[in-house]
N, C-alpha and C positions, 0 to 999 in steps of 0.2 A: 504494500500500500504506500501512495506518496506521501507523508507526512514530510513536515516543515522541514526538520532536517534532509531529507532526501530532495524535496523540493529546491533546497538551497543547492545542493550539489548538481542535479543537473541541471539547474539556469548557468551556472559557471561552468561546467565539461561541453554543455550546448554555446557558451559565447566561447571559449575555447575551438573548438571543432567547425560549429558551422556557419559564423561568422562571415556573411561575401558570399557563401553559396545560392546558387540560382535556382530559385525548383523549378524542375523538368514537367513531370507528370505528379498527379495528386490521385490515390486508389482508396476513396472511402467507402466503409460499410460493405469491405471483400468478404468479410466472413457474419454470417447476419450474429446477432447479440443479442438479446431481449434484453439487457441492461448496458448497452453500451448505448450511451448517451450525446447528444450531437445538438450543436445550435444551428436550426433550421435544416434545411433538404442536406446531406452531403454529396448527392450529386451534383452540385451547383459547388462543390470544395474547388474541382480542377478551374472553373473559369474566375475563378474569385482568387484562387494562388499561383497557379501558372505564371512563368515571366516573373514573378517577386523576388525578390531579395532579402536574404536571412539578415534583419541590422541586430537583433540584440534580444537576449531573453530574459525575464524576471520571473521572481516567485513572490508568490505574498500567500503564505497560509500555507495549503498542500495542493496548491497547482502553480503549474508555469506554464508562463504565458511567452511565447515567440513572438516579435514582430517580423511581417516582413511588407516591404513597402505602407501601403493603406490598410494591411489587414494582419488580424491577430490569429495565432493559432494558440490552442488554449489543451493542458494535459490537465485530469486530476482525478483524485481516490485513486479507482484502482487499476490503472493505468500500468502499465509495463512497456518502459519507452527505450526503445535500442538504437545504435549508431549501427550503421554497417557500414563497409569500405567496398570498393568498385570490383565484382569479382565474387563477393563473398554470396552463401547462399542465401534466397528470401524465405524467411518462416511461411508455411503453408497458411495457414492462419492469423489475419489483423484484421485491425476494424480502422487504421487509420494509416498510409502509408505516401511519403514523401519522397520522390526521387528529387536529387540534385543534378544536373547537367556533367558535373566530374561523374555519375556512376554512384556514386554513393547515394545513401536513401536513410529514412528515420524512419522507425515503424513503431506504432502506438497499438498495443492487444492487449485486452481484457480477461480476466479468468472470470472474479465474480461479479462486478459491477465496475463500470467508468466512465467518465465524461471526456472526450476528445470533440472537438469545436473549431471550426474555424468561422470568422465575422467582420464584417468591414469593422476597422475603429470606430469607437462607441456604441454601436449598435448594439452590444450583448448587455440587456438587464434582468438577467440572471439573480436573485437576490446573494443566493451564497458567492459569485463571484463579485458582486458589490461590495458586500462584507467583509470578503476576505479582503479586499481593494483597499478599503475603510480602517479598519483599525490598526493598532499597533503592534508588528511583531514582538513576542519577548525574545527575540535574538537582536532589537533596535534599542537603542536608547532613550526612544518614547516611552517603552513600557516600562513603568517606572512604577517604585511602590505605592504611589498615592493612585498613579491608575490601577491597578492589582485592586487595590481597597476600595476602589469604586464599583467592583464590579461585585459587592457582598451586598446583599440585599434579604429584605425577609421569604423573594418570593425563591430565595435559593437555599432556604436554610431546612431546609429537609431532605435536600438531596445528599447523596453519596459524594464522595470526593471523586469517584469515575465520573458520574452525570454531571457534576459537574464542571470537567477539565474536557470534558468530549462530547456535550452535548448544547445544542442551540446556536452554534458559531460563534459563543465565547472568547475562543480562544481558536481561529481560525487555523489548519492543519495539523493542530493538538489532537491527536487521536488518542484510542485504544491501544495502540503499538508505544508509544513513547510516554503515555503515562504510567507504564509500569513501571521504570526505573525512577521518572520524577516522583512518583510516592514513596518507592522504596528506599530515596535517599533522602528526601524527608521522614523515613520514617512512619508514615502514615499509610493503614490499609485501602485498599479499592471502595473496603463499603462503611467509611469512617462520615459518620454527616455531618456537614459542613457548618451546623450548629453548635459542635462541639467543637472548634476552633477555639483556641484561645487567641490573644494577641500576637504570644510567641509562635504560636503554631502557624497562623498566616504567613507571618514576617519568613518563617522556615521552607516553607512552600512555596513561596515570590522567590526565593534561592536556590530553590531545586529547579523549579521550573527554568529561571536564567541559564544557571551553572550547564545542569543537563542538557539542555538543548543547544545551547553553545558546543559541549563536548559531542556530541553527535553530528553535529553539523563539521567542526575540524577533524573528525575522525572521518569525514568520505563517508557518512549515513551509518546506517545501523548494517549487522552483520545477517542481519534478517531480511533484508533487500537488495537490490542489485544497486548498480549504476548504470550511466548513460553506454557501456559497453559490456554488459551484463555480470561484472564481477560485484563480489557482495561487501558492504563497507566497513570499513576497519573499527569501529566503533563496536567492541564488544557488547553485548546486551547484559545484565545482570538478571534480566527476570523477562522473559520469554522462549518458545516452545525450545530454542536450541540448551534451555539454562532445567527446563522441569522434570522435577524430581531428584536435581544434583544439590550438593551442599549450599547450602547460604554460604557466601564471601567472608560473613562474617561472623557465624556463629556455630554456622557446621550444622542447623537443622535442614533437612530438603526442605526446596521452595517445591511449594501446593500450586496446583491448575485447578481454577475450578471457573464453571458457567456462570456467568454475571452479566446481566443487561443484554443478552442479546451477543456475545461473543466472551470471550479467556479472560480472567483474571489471572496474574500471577503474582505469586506474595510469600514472603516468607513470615511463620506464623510467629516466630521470635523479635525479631524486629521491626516487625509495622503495626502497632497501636491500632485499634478497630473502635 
């Protein structure tokens, strides 16, 4: 899944590599998808990017956004986005694919749900990409503690600390994936409600959330995801599926898998407070 951190990494491997490139041919919606998600017809992709030019790519939240010429090309969730080189073979299977004039080509496939988009500039009001547009990354120095504190309210204080780091657009490309480690080094479990926050305990969580994601982002993504050339990022996980059932880091109890909300919790029952 693209989470923030991985979002970060490939807008940089993407202004890296495809920077100046010319798309050739545009192939959307080759393999059909009942969850692969597209702003407007994608037959109408090839005459809207044809002839453009790759100038530069951003991420805000857990999508990145390509420009090329007048129009944006838009990746996000869950998205699996590859670089290929002139020669190399095409996956049978994409729902989003870009040739460049060098022979080279990007391909955008879907396993279980994802948004791939292309749209003249501004045309997409999309609300989740609005928001994520909108607010401040905690990888920026807008996010700052007084904003953290704004965002505690009563109509949030009965949620879980999973609901809510991952849910409502909050905290835009904060998923399910990277909020296990931000809990775990705060210290705090997945189904901890947000009521029982202390002072200290906030102040501890606006730290994890920074620190954390900061580190996953210079570590080249989590070890749980690819990159823009399909290797998995240096950023060791502490609490997901490649970590469950092995010791805790720091106590030596196994970290527990268990169903929460709708997808994995992972946690270790020694050190995360509930």
């Amino acid at each position: 899944m693209i989470e923030m951190p991985e979002a970060t990494v490939l807008a940089k491997q993407i202004n890296e590599i495809l920077t100046g490139k010319i798309i050739k041919n545009v192939v959307a919606a080759h393999s059909p998808h009942k969850f692969a998600w597209y702003f407007g017809d994608p037959q109408k992709y090839q005459d809207l990017l044809a002839g453009k030019v790759i100038n530069r790519a951003m991420s805000f939240g857990g999508q990145v956004e390509i420009t090329a010429g007048n129009a944006k090309i838009l990746f996000s969730d869950g998205v699996n986005l590859r670089y290929f080189k002139q020669g190399e073979k095409r996956p049978e299977k994409h729902q989003l694919l870009l040739e460049f004039e060098d022979g080279s080509f990007l391909v955008g496939s879907v396993q279980m749900y994802g948004g791939l988009s292309a749209f003249p500039e501004g045309k997409n009001d999309n609300k989740y990409y609005i928001v994520a547009k909108e607010k401040p990354s905690p990888l920026s120095g807008d996010f700052n503690e007084a904003y953290f504190r704004s965002l505690f309210n009563e109509d949030i204080a009965k949620l879980s600390l999973k609901a809510f780091l991952a849910t409502d657009q909050r905290f835009p490309g904060l998923g399910n994936g990277v909020l296990q480690d931000i809990l775990f080094n705060a210290g705090m479990h997945p189904k901890k409600k947000v009521s029982t926050l202390s002072t200290d305990d906030k102040e501890r969580l606006f730290i994890s959330i920074k620190n954390t994601l900061s580190k996953m982002a210079a570590g080249g993504g989590r070890d749980t995801e690819n990159d823009l050339f399909g290797n998995p990022g240096n950023y060791k996980t502490i609490l997901s599926k490649n970590t469950a059932g092995k010791p805790c880091p720091v106590c030596g109890m196994l970290i527990q898998k268990e169903a929460y909300m709708g997808g994995s919790i992972y946690y270790c029952p020694q050190c995360q407070e509930i």
